[in-house]
C-alpha positions in Angstrom: -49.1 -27.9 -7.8 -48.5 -30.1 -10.9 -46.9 -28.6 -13.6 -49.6 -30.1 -16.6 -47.1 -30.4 -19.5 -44.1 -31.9 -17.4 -46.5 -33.8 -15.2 -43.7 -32.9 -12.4 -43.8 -30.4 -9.2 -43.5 -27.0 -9.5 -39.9 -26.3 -10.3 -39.4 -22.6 -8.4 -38.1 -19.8 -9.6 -34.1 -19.7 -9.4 -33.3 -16.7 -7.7 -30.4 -14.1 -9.1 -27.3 -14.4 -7.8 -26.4 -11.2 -10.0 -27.8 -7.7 -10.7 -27.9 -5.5 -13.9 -27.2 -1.7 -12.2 -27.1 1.4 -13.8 -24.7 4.2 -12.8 -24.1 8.0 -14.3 -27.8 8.3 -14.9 -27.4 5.6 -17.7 -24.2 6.3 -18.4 -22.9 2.7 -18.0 -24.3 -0.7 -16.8 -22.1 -2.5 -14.2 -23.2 -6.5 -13.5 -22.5 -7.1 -9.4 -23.5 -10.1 -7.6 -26.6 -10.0 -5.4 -26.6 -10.5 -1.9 -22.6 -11.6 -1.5 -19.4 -10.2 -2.3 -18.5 -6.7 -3.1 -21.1 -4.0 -4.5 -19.6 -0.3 -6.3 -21.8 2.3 -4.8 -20.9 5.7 -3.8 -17.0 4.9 -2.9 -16.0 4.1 -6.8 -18.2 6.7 -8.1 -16.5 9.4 -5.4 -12.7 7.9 -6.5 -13.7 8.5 -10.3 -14.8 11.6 -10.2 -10.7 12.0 -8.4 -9.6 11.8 -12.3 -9.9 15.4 -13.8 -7.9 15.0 -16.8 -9.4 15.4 -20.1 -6.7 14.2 -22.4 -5.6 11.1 -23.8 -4.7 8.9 -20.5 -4.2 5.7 -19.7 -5.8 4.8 -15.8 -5.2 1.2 -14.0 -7.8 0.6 -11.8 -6.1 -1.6 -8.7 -8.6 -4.1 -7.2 -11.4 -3.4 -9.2 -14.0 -6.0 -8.6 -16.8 -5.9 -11.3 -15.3 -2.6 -12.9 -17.0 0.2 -11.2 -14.9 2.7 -10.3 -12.7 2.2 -13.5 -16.5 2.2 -15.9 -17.3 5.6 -14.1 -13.7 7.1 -15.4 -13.6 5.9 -18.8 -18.1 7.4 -18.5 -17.4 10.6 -18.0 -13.7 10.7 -19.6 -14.0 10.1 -23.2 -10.1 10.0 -24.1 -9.1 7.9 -21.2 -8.2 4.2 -22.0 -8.6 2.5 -18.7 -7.4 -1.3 -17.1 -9.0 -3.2 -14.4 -6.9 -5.3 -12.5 -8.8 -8.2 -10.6 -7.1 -10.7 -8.5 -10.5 -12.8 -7.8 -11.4 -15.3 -10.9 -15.8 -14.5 -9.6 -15.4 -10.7 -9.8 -13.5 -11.0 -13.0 -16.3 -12.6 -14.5 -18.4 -10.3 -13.2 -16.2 -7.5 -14.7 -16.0 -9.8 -18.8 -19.9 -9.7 -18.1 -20.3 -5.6 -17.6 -17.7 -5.3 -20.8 -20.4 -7.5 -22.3 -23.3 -5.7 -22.2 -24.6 -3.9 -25.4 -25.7 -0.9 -22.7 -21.2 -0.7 -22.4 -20.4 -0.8 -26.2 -19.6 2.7 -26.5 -17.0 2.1 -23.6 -16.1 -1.6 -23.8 -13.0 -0.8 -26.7 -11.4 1.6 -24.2 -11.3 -0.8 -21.3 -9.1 -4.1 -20.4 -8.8 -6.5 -18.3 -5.7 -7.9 -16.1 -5.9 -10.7 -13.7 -3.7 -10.3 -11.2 -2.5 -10.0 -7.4 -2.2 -5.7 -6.5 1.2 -6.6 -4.4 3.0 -8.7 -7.1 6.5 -7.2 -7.1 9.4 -6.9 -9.5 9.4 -10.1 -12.3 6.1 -11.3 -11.0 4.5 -7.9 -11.7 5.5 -7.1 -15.1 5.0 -10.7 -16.6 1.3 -10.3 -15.6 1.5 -6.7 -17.2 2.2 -4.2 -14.6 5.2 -2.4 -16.3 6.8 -0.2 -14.3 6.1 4.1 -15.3 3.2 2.4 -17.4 0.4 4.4 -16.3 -0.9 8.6 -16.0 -3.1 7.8 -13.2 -3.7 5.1 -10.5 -6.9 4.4 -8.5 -8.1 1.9 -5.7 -10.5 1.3 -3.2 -8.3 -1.0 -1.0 -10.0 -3.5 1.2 -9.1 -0.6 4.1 -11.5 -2.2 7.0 -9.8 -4.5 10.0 -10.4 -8.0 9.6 -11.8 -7.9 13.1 -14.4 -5.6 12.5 -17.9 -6.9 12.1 -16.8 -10.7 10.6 -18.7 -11.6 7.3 -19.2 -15.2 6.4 -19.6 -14.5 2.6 -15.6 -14.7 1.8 -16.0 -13.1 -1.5 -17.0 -9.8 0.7 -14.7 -10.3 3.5 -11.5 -10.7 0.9 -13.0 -7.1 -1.1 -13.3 -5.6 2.3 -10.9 -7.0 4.9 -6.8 -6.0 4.8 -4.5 -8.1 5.4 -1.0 -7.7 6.3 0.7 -4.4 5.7 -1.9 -3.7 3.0 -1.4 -0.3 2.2 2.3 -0.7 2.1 1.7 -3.2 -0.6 -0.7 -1.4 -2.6 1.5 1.5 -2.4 4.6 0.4 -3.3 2.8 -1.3 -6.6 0.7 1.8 -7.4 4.6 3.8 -7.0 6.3 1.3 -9.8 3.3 1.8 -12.5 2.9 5.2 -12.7 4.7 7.6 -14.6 7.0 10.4 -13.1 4.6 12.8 -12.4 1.6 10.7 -12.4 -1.5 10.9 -10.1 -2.1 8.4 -7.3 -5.9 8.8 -5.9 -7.4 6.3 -3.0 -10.6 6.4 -1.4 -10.2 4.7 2.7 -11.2 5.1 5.9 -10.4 8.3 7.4 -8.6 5.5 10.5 -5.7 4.6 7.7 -4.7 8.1 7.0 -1.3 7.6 9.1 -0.5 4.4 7.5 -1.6 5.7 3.7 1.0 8.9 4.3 3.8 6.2 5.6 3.5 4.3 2.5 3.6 7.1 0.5 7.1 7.8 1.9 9.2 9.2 -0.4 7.4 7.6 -3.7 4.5 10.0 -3.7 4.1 13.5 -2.3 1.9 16.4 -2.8 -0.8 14.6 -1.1 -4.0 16.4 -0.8 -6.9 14.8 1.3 -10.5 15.5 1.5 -12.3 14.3 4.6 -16.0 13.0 4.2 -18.9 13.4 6.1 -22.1 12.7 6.4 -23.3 16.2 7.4 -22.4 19.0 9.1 -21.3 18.4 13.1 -20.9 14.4 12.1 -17.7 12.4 12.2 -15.7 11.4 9.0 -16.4 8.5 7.5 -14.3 8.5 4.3 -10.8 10.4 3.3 -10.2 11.0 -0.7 -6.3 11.3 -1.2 -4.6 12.0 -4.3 -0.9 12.3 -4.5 1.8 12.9 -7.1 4.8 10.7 -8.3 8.2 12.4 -7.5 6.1 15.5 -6.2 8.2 17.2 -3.1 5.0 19.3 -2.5 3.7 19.6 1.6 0.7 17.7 2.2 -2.5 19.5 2.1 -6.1 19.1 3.4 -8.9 20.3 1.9 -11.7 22.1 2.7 -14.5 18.7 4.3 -16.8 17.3 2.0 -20.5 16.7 3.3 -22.7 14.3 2.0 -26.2 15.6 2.9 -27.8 18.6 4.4 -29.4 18.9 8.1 -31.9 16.3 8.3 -32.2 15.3 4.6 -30.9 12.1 2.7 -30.8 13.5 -0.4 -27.1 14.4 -1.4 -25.8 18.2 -2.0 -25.5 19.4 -5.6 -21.7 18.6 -5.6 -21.9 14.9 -4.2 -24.5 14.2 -6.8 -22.6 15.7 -9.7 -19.5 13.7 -8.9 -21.3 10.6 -8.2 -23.3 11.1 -11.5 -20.4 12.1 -13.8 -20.7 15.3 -14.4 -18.0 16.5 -12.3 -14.5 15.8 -11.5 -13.0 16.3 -8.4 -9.6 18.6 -9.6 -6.6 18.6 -7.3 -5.6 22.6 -6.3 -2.3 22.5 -7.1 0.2 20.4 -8.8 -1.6 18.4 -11.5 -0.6 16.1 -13.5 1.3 17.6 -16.4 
């Protein structure tokens, strides 16, 4: 077809490389890339909800991607001031573009942006504004899955979603420096890293509490939530499981949705963060 005015071919459509999602019922927009790269879904939504702190705070948000998980914190906590640390120049962009959006005003003055490598150490780390005791609470969603499993040919997924190296370790040892004495550590992973996460805990973090995920009842874990204190000599602790669904249903349980909607927060049972 001729296009009449232009007397040229049908110029197609361009298709979106980007989306426009809503998240907490409204709460807050996030914009994500469309069919590549990382996508926030029920993982940052589950390690926000880990934040149950009501007071003035300020929360760093380790390899945040487009801002999700950090977004749903500063949502549904109105006193928490909240930075997203981004390594990757596209997911930054993606993140400037969410702080954008008039649907984010009410949040956008609470929230920053640092780009910046998660395992910088020492000089390296504090010049890009990691200060050391900096922070009240720390959260990531670490790229936890093995590089071997299921190989992705979109490299802006495979770096959100593949470790490398002795990634925990890394992230660890960073998350240790910035946060305050006292301060809250909270991860969302595979339930596969749980030996390595306690290990690079060591002696930096204790009073770890985990929550295993499942699907539903009689299925296998799929997730592990684990929060942990700065300078806490507490025993670790697991909680009780945390299904997703009921029998035969893939509608989520009352709890699941009120976390992953904001109107819940997931409290520790013992040794919060004073």
């Amino acid at each position: 077809m001729t296009d009449t005015k232009t007397g040229l071919g049908e110029v197609p459509c361009e298709i979106p490389r980007e989306t426009v999602d809503a998240f907490h019922r409204g709460g807050f927009h996030l914009v994500q890339p469309k069919g590549r790269g990382h996508r926030a879904g029920m993982d940052a939504m589950l390690l926000a909800s880990m934040i149950d702190d009501d007071r003035p705070i300020r929360v760093v948000d380790l390899g945040a991607g487009a801002g999700g998980a950090g977004l749903a914190v500063a949502s549904r906590l109105p006193q928490a001031h909240v930075t997203l640390v981004e390594r990757s120049s596209e997911m930054l962009a993606y993140a400037k573009k969410t702080l954008a959006l008039a649907e984010n005003g009410h949040l956008s003055e609470r929230v920053s942006l640092i780009a910046a490598d998660v395992t910088l150490t020492g000089k390296a780390r504090h010049a890009a504004g990691l200060l050391d005791n900096a922070f009240d609470h720390v959260i990531m969603n670490p790229p936890f899955n093995d590089g071997r499993d299921r190989p992705t040919p979109d490299s802006l997924k495979a770096e959100a979603h593949a470790m490398q190296g002795d990634l925990f370790e890394d992230w660890l040892r960073t998350a240790g420096a910035i946060v305050r004495p006292g301060g809250q550590l909270s991860l969302i992973a595979r339930p596969q890293s749980i030996g390595e996460i306690i290990a690079a805990c060591g002696k930096r973090l204790g009073g770890i509490e985990i929550t295993l995920i499942h699907p539903r009842e009689g299925e296998s874990a799929i997730r592990l939530l684990l929060t942990a204190i700065k300078g806490s000599k507490a025993r670790l602790a697991f909680r009780s499981p945390l299904f997703m669904h009921g029998a035969d249903s893939h509608a989520f349980l009352p709890q699941v949705d009120d976390l992953s909607n904001g109107r819940l927060g997931y409290a520790r049972i013992k040794n919060k963060v004073s």
